[in-house]
C-alpha positions in Angstrom: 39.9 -73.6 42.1 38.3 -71.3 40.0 40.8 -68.0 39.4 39.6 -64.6 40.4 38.9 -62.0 37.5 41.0 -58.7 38.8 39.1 -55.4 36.9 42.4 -53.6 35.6 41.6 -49.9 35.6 42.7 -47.6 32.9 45.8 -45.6 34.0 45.1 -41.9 35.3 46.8 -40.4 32.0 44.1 -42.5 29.8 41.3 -41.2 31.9 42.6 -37.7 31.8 43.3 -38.1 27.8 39.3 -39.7 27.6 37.9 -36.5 29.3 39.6 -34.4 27.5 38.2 -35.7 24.4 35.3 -35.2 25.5 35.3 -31.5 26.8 37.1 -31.0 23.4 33.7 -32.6 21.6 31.1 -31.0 23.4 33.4 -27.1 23.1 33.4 -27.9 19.0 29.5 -29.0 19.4 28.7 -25.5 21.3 30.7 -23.7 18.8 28.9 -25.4 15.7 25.7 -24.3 17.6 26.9 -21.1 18.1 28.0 -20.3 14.0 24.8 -22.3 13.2 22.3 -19.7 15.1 24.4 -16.7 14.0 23.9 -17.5 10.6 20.3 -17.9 11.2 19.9 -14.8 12.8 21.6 -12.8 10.2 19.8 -15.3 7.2 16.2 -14.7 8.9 17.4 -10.5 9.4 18.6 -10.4 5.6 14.9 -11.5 5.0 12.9 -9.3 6.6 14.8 -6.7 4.9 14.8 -7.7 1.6 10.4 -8.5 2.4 10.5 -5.0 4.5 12.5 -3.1 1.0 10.0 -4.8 -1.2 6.9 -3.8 0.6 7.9 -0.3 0.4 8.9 -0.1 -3.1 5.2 -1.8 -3.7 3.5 0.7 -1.4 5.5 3.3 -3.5 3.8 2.0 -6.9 0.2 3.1 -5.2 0.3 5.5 -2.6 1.3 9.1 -4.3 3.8 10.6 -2.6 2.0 13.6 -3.1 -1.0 12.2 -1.0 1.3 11.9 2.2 3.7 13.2 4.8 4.7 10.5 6.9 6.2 7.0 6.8 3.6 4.4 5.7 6.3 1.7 6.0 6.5 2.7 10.0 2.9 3.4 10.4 2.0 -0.1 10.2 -0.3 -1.8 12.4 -1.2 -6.0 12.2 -4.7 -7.2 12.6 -5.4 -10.2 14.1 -8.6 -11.6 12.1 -11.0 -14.8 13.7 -9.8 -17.5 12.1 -7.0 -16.1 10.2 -3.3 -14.6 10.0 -2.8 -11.7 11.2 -2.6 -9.0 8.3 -0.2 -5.9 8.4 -2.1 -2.5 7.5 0.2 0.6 6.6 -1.1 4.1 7.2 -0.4 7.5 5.4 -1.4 10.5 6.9 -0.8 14.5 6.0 -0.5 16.6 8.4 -1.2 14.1 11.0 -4.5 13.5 9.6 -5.4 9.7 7.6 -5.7 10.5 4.4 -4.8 6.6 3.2 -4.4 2.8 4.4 -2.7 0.0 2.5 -4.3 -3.3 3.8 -3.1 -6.8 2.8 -5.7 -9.1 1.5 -5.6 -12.7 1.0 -7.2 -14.5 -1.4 -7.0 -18.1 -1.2 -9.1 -19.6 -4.1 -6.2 -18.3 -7.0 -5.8 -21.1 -10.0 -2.2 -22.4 -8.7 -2.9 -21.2 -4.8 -2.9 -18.2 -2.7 -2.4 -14.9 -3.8 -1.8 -12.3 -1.7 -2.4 -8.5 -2.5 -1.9 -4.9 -1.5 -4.7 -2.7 -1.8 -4.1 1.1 -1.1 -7.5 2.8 -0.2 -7.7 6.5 0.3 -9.8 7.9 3.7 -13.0 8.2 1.3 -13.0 4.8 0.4 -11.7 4.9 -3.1 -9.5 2.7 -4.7 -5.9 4.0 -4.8 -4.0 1.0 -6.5 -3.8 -3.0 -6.1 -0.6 -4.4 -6.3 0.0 -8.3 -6.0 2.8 -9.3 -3.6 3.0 -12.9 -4.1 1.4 -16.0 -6.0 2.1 -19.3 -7.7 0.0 -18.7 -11.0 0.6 -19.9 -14.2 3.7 -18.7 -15.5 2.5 -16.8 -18.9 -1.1 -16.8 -18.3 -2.5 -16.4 -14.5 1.1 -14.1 -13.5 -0.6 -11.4 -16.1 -2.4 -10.2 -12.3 0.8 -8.6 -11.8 1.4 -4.6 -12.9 4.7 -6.1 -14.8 3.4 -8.5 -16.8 -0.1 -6.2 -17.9 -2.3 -3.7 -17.0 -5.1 -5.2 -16.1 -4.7 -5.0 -12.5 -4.4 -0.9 -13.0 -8.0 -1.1 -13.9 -8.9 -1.3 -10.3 -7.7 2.2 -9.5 -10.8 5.1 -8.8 -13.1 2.2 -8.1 -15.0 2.3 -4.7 -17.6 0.0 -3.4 -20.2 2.6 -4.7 -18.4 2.9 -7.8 -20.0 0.2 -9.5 -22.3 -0.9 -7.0 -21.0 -3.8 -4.4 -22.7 -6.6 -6.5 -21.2 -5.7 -9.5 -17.8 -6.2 -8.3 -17.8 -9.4 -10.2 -16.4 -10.6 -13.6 -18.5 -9.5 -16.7 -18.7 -13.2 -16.9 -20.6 -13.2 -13.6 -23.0 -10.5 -13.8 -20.1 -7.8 -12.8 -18.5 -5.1 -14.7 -14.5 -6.5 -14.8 -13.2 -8.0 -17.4 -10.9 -11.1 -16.8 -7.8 -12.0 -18.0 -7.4 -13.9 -21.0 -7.1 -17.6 -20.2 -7.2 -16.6 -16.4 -10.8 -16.6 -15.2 -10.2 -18.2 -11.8 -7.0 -16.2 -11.2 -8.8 -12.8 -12.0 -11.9 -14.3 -10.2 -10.3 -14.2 -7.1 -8.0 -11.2 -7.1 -11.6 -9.2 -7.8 -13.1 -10.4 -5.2 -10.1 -10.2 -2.8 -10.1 -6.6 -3.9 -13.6 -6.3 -2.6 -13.4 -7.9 0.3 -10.2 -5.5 2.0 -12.5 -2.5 0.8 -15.3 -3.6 2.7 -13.5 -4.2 5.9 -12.0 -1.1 5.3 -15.2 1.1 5.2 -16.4 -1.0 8.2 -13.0 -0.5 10.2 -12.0 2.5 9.4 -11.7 4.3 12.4 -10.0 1.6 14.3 -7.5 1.2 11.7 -6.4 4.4 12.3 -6.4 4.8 15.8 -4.3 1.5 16.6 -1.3 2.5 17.8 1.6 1.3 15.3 3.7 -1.3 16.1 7.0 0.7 13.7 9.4 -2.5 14.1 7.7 -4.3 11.9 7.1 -2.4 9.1 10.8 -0.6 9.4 12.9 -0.8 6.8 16.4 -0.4 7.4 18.4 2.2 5.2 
């Protein structure tokens, strides 16, 4: 006769000791979770202030403080374009009234990538100052599009879209009136016409640009 198997259970202690282990487990896998988001939260908030402290020192470089009364970094509005990101807009204003608009403009056909500018516009539609805020050009060549490295991109100040005429807001190269950088013809190719392009949607968005109501917590740099 064949003999009976007999299941042999685990004694209540071992069973007490397994669940324990396990409650223990999944506590020290909540609390990893737990340290883990905090850190993200307060890595991802060190980041927007660091970007939100480097936008305003930029918009400092070419709005004059002269020009204003307000809070540019809190009067910030984001446009939602077809087809694209949305782009962040800061507006000065004296006395209540707009007097200026710094508009972030894209241009995505740089030598090494996309570079991305601020252009500062006064209410008349002149040129206050272009500023780049980020790129991947060529370290000694294409990174002379920033104010540090030369003064090239100052040469866009007191321009207007009148001021040469719209078609000649071109390289000299291609029947315009700027000059490119040396060695950087596609990186000063595109930061021209990137230029041109936030001062036409300026003069054709003006007055919604400045009637938007802000949206202050994204532009708000902490003190």
């Amino acid at each position: 006769m064949a003999q009976q198997e007999t299941e042999i259970s685990p004694p209540p202690s071992a069973r007490r000791a397994g669940w324990r282990a396990v409650i223990s487990l999944a506590g020290f896998a909540a609390l990893v979770g737990l340290v883990v988001g905090i850190a993200w939260d307060a890595t991802r908030e060190r980041i927007t202030d660091n970007e939100a402290r480097r936008v305003l020192a930029t918009l400092t470089t070419i709005l004059p403080s002269t020009l204003y009364d307000n809070e540019p970094h809190l009067d910030v509005i984001a446009l939602d374009l077809p087809g694209d990101e949305p782009r962040q807009i800061w507006r000065a204003r004296r006395h209540g009234e707009p007097v200026a608009a710094v508009l972030t403009s894209l241009a995505p056909d740089g030598y090494a990538g996309q570079i991305r500018l601020l252009v500062a516009i006064a209410i008349d539609g002149k040129l206050l100052g272009v500023r780049v805020a980020s790129h991947s050009e060529t370290p000694g060549i294409g990174d002379a599009i920033e104010a540090r490295k030369s003064a090239w991109i100052g040469n866009f100040a007191g321009h207007s879209l009148t001021d040469p005429a719209e078609s000649r807001w071109r390289l000299r190269k291609d029947g315009g009136d700027f000059d490119a950088i040396s060695g950087a013809t596609i990186s000063s190719r595109a930061v021209v016409a990137a230029t041109r392009r936030a001062m036409q949607y300026f003069g054709l968005h003006r007055e919604q640009i400045f009637a938007a109501p802000a949206t202050a917590a994204e532009g708000k740099a902490r003190q």
